[in-house]
LUMLUM-914252 format. One line per 8 residues: number of its first residue (from 1); their letters; for each residue z, y, x of N, C-alpha, C, O. Coordinates in Angstrom, 2 decimals, always signed. Example, Ala and Ser with C-alpha at 12.3 -4.5 7.8 and 13.67 -1.06 7.14 Angstrom:
REM residues 2
1> AS> +7.80,-5.69,+13.19,+7.80,-4.50,+12.30,+7.80,-3.30,+13.20,+8.46,-3.32,+14.24 ~ +7.08,-2.25,+12.85,+7.14,-1.06,+13.67,+7.87,+0.03,+12.90,+8.04,+1.14,+13.41
REM end
This chain:
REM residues 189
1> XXXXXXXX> -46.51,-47.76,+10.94,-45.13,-48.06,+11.25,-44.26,-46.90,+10.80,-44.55,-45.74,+11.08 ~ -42.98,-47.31,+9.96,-42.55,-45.91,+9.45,-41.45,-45.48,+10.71,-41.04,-46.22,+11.61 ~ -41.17,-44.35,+10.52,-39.88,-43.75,+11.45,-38.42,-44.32,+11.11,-37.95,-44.89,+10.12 ~ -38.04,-44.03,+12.02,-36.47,-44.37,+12.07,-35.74,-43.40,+11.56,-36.17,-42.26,+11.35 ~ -34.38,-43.87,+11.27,-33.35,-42.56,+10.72,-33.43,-41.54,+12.06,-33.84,-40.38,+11.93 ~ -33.03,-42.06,+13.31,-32.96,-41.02,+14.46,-34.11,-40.01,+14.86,-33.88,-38.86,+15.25 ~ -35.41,-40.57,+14.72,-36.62,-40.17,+14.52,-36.87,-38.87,+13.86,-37.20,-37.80,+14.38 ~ -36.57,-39.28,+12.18,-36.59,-38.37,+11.20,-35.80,-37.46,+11.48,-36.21,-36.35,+11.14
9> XXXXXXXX> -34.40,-37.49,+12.18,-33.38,-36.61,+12.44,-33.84,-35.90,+13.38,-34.06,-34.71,+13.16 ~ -34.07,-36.37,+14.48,-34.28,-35.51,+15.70,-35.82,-34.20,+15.52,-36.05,-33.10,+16.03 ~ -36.62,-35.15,+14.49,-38.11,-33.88,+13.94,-36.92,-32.83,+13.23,-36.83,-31.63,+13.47 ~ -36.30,-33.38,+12.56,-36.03,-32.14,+11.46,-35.46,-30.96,+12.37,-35.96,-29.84,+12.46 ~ -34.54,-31.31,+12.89,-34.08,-30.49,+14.30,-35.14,-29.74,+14.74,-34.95,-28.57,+14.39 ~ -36.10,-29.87,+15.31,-37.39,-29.38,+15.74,-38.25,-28.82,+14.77,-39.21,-28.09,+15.02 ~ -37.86,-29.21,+13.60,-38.89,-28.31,+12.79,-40.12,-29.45,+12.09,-41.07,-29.31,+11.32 ~ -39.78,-30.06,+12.48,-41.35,-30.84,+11.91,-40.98,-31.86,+10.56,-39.95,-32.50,+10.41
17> XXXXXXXX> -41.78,-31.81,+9.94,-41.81,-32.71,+8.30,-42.69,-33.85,+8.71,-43.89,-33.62,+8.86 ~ -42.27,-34.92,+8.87,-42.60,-36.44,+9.22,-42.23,-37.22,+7.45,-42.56,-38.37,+7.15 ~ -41.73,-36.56,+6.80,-41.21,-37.26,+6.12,-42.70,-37.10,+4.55,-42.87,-37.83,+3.58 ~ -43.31,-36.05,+4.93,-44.54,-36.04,+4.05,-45.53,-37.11,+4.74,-45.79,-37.46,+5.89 ~ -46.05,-37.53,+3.15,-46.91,-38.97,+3.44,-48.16,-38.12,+4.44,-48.34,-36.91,+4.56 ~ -48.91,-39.29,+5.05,-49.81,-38.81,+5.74,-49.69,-38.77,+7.03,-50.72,-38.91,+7.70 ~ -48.30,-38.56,+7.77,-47.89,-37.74,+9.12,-47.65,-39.63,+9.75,-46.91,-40.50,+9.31 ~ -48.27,-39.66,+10.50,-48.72,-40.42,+11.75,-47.81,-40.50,+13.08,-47.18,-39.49,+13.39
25> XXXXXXXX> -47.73,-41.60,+13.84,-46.47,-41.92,+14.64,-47.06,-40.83,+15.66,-46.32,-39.96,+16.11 ~ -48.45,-40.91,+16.01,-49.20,-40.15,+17.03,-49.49,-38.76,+16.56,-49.78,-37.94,+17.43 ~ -49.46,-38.39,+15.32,-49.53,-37.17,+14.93,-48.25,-36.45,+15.19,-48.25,-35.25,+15.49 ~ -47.32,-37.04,+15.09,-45.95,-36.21,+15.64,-46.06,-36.30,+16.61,-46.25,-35.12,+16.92 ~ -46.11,-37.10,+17.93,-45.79,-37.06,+19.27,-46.88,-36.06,+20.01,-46.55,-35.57,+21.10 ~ -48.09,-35.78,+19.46,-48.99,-34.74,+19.79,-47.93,-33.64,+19.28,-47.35,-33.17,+20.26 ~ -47.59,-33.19,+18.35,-47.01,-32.06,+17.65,-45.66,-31.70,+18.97,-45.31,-30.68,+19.57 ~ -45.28,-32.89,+19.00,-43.95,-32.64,+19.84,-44.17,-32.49,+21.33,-43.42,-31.86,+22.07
33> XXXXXXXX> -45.15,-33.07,+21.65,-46.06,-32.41,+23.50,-46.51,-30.54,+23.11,-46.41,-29.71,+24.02 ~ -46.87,-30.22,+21.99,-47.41,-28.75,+21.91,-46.25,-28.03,+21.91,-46.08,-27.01,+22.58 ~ -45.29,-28.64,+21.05,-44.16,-27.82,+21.02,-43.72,-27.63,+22.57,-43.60,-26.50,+23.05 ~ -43.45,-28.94,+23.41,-42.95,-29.07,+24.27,-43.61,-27.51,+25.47,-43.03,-26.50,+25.89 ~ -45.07,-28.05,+25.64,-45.17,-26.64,+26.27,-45.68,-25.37,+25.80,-46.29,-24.49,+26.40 ~ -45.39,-25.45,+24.85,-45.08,-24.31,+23.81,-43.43,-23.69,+24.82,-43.42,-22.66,+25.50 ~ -42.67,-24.28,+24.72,-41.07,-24.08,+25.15,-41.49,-24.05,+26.92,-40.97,-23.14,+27.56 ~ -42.25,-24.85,+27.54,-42.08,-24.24,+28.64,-43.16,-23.31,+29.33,-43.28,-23.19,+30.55
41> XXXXXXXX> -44.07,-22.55,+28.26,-44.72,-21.44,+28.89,-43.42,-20.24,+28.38,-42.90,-19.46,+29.18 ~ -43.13,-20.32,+27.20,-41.95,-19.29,+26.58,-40.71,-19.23,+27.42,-39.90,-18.32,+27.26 ~ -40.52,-20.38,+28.49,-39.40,-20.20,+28.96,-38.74,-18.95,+29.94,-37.68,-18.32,+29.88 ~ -39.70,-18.93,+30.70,-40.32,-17.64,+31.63,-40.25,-16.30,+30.55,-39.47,-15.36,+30.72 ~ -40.82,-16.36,+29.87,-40.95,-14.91,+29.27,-39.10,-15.06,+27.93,-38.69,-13.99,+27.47 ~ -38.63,-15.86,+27.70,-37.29,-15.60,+26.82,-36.41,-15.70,+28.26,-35.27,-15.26,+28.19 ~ -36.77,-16.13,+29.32,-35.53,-15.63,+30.35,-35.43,-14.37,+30.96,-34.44,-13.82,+31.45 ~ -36.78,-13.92,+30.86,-36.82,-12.17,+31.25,-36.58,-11.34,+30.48,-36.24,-10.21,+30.82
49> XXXXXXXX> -36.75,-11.79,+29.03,-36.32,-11.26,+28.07,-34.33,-11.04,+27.59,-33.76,-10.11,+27.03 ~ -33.82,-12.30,+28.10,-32.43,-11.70,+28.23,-32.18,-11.31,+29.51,-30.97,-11.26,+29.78 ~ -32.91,-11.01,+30.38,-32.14,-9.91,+31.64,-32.74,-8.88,+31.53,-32.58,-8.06,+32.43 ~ -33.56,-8.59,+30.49,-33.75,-7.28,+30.22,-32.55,-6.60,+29.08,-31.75,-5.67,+29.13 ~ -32.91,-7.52,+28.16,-31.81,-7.35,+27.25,-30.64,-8.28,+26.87,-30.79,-8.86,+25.80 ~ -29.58,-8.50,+27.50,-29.02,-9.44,+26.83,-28.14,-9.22,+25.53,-27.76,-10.21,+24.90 ~ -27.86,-8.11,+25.19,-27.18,-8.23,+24.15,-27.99,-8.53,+23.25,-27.35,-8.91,+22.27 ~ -29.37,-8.56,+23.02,-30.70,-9.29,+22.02,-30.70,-10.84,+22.65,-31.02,-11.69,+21.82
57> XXXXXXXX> -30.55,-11.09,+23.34,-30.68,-12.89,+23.83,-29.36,-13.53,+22.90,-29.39,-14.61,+22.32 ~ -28.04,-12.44,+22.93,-26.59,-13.28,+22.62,-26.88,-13.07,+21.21,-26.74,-14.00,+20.42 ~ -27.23,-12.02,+20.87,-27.57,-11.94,+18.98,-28.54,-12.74,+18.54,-28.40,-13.20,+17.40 ~ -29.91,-13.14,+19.39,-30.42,-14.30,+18.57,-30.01,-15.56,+19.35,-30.54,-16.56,+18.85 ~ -29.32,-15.81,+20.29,-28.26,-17.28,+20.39,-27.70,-17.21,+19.37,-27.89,-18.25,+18.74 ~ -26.81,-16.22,+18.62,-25.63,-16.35,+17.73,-26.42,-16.67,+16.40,-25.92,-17.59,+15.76 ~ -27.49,-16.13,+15.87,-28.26,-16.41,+14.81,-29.02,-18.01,+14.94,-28.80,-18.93,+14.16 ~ -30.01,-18.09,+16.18,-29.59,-19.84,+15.63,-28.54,-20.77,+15.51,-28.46,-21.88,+14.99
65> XXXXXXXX> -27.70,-19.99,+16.18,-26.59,-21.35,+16.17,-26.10,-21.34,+15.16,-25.43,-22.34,+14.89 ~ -26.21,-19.98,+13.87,-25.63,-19.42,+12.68,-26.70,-20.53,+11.42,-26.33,-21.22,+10.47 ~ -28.14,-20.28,+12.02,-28.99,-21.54,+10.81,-28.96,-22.86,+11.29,-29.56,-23.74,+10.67 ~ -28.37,-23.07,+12.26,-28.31,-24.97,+12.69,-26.88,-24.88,+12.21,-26.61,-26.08,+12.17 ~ -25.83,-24.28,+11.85,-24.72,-24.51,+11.11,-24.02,-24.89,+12.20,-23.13,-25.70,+11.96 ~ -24.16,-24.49,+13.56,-23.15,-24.84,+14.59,-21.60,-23.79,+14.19,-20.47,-24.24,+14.36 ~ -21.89,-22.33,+13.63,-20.85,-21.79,+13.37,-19.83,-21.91,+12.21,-18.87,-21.15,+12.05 ~ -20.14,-22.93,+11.46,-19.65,-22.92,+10.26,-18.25,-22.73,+10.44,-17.62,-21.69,+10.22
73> XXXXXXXX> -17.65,-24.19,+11.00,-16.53,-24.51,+11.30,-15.48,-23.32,+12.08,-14.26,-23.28,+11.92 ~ -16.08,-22.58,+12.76,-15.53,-21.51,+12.96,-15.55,-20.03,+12.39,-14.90,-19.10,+12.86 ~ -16.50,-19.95,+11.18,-16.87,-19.07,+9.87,-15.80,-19.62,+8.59,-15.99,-19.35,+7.40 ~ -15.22,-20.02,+8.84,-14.51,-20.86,+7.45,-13.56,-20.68,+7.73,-13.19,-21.05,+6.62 ~ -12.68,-20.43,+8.19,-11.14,-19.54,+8.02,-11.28,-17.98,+7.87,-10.56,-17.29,+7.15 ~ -12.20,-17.59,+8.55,-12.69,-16.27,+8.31,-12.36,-15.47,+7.10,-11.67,-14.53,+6.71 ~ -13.84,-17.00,+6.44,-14.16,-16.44,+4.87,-13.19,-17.07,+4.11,-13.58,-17.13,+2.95 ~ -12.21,-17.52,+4.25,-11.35,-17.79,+3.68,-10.23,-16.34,+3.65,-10.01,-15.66,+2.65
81> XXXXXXXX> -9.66,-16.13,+5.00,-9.36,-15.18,+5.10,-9.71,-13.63,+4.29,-9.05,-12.65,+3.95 ~ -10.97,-14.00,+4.23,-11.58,-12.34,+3.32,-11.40,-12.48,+2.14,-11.20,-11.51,+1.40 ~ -11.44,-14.01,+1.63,-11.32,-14.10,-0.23,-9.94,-14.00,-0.23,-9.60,-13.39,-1.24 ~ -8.79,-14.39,+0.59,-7.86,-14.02,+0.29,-7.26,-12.30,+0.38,-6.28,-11.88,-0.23 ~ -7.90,-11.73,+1.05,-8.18,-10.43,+0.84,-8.29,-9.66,-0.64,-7.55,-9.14,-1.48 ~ -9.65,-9.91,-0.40,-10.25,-9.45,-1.90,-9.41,-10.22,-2.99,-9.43,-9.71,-4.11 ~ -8.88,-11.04,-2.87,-7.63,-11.23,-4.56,-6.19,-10.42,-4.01,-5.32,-10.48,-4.87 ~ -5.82,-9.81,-2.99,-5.15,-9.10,-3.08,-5.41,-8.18,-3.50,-4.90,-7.80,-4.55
89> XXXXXXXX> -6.33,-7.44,-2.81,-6.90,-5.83,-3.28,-6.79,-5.61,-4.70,-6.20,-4.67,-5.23 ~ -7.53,-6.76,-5.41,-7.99,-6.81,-6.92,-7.08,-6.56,-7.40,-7.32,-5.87,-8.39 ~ -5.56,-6.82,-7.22,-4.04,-6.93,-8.02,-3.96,-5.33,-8.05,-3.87,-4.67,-7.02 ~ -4.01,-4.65,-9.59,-3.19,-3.93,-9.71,-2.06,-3.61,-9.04,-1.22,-4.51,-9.06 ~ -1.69,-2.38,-8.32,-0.31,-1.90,-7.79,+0.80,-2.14,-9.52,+0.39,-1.94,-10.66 ~ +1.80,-2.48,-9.21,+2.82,-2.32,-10.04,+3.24,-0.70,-10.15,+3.46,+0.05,-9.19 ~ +3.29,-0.39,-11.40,+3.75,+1.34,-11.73,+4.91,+1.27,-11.46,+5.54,+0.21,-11.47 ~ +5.45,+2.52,-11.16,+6.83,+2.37,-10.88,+7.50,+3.81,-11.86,+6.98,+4.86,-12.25
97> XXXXXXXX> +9.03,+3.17,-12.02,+9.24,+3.94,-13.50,+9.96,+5.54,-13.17,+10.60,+5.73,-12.14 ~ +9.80,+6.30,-13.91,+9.84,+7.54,-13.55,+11.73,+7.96,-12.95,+12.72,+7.42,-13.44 ~ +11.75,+8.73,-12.15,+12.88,+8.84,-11.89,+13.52,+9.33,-13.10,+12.99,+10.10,-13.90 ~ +15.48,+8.52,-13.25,+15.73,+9.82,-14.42,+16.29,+10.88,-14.31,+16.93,+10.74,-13.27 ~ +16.50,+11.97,-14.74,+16.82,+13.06,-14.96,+18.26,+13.02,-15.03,+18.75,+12.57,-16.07 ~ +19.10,+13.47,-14.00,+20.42,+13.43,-13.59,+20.82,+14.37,-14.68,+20.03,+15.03,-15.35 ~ +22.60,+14.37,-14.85,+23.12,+15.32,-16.11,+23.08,+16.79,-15.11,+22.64,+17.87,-15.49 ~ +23.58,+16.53,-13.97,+22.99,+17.97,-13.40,+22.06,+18.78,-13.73,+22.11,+19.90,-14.23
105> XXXXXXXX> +20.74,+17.77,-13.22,+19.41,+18.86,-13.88,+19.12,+19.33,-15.05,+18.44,+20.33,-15.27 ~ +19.71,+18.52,-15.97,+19.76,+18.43,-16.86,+20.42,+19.90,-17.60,+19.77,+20.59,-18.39 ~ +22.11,+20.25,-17.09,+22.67,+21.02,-17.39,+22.01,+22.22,-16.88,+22.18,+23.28,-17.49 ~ +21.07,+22.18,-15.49,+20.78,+23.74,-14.90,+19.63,+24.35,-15.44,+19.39,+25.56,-15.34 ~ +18.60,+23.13,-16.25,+17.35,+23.16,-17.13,+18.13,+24.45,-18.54,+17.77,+25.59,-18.84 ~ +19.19,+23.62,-19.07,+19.86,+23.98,-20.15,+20.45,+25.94,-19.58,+20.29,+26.92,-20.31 ~ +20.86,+25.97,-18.64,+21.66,+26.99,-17.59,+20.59,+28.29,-18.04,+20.71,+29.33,-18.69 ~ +19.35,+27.50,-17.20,+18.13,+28.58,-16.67,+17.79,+29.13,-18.32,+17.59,+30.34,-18.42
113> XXXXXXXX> +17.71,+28.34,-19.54,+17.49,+28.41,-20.42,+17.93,+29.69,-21.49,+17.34,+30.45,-22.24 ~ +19.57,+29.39,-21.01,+20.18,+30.52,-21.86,+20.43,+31.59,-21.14,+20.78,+32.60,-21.77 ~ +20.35,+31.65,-20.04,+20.24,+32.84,-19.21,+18.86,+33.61,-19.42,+18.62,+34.76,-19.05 ~ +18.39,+33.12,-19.80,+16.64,+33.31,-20.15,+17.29,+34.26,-21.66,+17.08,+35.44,-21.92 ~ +18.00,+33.37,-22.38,+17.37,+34.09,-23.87,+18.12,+35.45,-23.90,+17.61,+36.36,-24.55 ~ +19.88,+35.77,-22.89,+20.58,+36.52,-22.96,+20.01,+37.65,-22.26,+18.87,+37.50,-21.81 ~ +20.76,+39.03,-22.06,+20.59,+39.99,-21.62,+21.24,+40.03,-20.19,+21.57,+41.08,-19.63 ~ +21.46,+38.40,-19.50,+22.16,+38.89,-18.68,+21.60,+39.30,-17.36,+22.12,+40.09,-16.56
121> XXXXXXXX> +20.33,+38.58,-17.23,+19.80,+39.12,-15.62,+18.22,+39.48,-16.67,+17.22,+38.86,-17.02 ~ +18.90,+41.14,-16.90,+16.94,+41.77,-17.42,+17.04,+41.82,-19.09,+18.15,+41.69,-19.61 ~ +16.17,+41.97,-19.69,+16.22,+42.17,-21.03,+15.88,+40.56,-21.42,+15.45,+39.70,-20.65 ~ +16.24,+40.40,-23.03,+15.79,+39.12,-23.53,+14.77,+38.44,-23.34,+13.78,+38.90,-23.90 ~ +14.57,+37.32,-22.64,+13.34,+36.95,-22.89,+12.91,+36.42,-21.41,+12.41,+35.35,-21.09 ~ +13.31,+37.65,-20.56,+12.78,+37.53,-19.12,+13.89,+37.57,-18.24,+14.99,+37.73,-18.77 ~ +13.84,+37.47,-17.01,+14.46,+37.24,-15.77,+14.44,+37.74,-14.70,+14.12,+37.05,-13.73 ~ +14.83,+39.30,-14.53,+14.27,+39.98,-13.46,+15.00,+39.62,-12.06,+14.74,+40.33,-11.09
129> XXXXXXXX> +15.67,+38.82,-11.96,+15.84,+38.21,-10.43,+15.72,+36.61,-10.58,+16.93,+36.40,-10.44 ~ +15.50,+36.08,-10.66,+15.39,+34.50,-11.02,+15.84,+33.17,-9.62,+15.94,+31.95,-9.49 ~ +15.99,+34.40,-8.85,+17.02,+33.32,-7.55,+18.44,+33.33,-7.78,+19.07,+32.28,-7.84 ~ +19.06,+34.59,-7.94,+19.90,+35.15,-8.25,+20.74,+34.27,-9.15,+21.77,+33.62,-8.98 ~ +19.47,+34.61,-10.71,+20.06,+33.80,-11.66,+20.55,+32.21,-11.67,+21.39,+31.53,-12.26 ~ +19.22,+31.95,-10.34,+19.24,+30.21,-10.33,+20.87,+29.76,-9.78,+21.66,+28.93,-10.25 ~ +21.01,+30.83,-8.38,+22.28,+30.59,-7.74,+23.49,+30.62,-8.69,+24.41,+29.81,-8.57 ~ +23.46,+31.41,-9.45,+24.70,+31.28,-10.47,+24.76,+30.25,-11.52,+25.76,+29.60,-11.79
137> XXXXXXXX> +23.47,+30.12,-12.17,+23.45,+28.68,-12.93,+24.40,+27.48,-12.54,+25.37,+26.96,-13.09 ~ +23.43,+27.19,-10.89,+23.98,+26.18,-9.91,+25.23,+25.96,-9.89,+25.78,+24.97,-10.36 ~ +25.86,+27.05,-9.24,+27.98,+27.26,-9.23,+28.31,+26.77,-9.99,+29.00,+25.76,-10.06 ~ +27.72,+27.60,-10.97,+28.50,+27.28,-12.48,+28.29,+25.92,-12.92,+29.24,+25.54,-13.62 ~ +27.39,+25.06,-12.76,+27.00,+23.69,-13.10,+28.17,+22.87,-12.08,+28.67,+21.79,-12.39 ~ +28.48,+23.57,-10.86,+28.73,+22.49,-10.01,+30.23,+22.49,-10.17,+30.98,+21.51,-10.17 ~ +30.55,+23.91,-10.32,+32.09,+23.98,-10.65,+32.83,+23.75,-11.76,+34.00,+24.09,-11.96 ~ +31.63,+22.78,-12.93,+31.80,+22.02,-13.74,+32.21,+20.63,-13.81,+33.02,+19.86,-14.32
145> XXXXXXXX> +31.43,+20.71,-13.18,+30.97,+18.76,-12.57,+32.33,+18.95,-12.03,+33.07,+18.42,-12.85 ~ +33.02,+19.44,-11.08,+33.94,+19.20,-10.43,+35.08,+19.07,-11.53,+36.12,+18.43,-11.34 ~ +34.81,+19.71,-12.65,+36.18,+19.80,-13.29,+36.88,+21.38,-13.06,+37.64,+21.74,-13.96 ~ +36.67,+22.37,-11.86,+37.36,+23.45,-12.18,+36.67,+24.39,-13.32,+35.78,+24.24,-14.16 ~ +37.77,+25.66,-12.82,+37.81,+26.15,-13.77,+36.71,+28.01,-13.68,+36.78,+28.90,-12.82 ~ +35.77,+27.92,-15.03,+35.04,+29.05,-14.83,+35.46,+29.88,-15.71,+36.16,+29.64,-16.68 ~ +34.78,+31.47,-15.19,+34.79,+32.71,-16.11,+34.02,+31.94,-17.61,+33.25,+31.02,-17.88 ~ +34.92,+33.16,-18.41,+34.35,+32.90,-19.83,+33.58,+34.52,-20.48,+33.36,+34.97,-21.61
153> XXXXXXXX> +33.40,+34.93,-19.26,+32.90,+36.48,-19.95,+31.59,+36.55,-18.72,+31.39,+35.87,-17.71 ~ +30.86,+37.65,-19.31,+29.74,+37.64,-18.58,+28.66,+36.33,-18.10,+28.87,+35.16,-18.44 ~ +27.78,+36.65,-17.48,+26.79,+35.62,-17.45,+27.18,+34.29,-16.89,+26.25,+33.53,-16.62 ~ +28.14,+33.96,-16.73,+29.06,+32.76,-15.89,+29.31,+32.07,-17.05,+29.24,+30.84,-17.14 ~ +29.82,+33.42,-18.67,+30.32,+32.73,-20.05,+29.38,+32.07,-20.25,+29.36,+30.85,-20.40 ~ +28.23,+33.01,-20.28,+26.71,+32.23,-21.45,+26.32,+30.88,-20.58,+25.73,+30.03,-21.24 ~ +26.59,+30.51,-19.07,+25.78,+29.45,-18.57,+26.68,+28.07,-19.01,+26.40,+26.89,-19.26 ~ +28.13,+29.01,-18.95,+29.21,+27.69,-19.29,+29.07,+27.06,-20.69,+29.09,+25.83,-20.81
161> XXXXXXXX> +28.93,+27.99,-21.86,+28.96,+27.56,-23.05,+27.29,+26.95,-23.12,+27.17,+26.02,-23.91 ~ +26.25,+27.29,-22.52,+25.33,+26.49,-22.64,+25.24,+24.82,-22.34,+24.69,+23.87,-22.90 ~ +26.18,+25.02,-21.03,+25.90,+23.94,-20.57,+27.25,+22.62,-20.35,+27.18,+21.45,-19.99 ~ +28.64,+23.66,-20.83,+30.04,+22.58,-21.04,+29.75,+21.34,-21.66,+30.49,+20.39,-21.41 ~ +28.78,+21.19,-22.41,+28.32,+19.56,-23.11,+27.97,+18.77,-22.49,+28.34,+17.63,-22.76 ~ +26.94,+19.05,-21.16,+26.69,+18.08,-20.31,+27.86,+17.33,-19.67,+27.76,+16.11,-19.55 ~ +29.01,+17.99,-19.22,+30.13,+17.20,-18.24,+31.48,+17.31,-18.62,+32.26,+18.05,-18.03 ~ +31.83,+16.46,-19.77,+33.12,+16.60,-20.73,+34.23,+16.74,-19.58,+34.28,+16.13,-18.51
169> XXXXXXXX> +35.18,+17.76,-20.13,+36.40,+17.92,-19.60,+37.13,+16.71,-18.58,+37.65,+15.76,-19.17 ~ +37.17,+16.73,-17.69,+37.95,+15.92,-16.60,+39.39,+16.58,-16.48,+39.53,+17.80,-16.41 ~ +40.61,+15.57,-16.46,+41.64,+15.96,-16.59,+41.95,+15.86,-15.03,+41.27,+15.29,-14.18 ~ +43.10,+16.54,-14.86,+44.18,+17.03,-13.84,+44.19,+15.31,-12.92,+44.62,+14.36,-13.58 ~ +43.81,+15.12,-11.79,+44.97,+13.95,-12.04,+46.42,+14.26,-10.72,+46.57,+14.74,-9.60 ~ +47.08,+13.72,-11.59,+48.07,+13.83,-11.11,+48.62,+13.02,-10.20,+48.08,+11.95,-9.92 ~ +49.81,+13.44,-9.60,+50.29,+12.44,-8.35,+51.77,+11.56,-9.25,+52.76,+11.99,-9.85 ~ +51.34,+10.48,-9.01,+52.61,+9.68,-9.10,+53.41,+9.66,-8.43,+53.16,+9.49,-7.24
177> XXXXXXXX> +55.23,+9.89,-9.01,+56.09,+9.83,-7.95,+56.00,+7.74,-7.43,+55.73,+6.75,-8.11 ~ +56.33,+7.87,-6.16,+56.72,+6.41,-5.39,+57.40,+5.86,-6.20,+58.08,+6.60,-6.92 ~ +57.49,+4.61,-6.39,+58.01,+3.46,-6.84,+59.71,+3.24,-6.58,+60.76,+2.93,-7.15 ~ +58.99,+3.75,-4.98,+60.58,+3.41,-3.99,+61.57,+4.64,-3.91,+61.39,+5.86,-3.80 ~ +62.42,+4.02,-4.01,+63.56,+5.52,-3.89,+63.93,+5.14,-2.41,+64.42,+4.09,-1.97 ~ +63.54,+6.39,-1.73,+64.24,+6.61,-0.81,+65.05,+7.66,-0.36,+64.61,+8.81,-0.46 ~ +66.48,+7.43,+0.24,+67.46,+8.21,+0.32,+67.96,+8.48,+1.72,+68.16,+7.62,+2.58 ~ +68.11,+9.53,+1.82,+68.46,+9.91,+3.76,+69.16,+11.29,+3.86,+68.82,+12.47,+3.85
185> XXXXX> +70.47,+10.44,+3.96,+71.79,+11.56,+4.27,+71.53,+12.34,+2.84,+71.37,+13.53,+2.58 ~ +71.58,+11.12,+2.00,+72.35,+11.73,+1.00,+71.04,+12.39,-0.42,+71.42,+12.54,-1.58 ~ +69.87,+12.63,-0.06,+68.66,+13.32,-0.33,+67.99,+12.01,-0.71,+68.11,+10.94,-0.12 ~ +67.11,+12.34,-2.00,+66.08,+11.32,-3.03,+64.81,+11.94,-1.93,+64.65,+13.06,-1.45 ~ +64.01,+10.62,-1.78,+62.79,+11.48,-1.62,+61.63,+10.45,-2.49,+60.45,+10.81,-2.59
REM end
């Protein structure tokens, strides 16, 4: 007599291959009485075994329930979750582009430069105070930018003529007289 679908289902569960020729209605139901107290001499010794240890009872609960595929459904957002991970990670960072170089720095680069080649802080070449020198570069750069007005002699000359190209002449501006004439006792204002 062959087995049933429920039959076949419920061995596989248990472990047993009914489905190879040969295997007998009575050859399984013997198999499934051994198993049976197979499970209840083991029962006694896997229940002392998780009150001795239970964090080993919950790790192999969690592992069969992991090969009967009871966890899937709750493993599958997970691993979804992690592949969406790992294709983030994978993405190259975007480079980012170098800052640019303001006309300031630009002019105090140029500053430090010719103060360097002149005799004015040390002999040619070198720089025997180089804070000094930096602080005056600076002024002189800034009291450019602004538009006033610098020395043309001494080391104030050489930083200006190095560096007057960076920040073309800015004119005066001036105040406009009012539109409105107003007059009081006699007086424009």
């Amino acid at each position: 007599m062959a087995f049933s679908n429920l039959e076949k289902a419920m061995a596989a569960v248990i472990g047993l291959d009914i489905a190879r020729p040969g295997t007998s209605r009575a050859a399984a139901k013997r198999a499934v009485a051994v198993l049976a107290r197979g499970a209840v001499r083991a029962a006694p010794v896997a229940a002392q075994a998780a009150r001795v240890n239970p964090y080993a009872a919950a790790g192999l609960t969690g592992l069969a329930a992991y090969e009967l595929g009871l966890l899937d459904p709750l493993a599958q957002p997970a691993m979804q979750a992690v592949e969406a991970i790992d294709e983030v990670v994978v993405q190259a960072p975007e480079r980012r582009r170098k800052k640019r170089r303001t006309q300031f720095n630009k002019a105090v680069s140029e500053g430090m430069k010719a103060v360097k080649k002149s005799a004015s802080y040390g002999k040619k070449g070198t720089i025997n105070n180089a804070k000094k020198a930096f602080t005056q570069v600076t002024k002189v750069a800034s009291k450019l930018n602004k538009g006033q007005k610098v020395g043309t002699k001494g080391p104030t000359g050489v930083i200006k003529r190095a560096i007057s190209k960076f920040f073309p002449k800015k004119k005066p501006v001036r105040r406009q007289k009012s539109k409105i004439d107003i007059r009081v006792r006699g007086k424009d204002y």
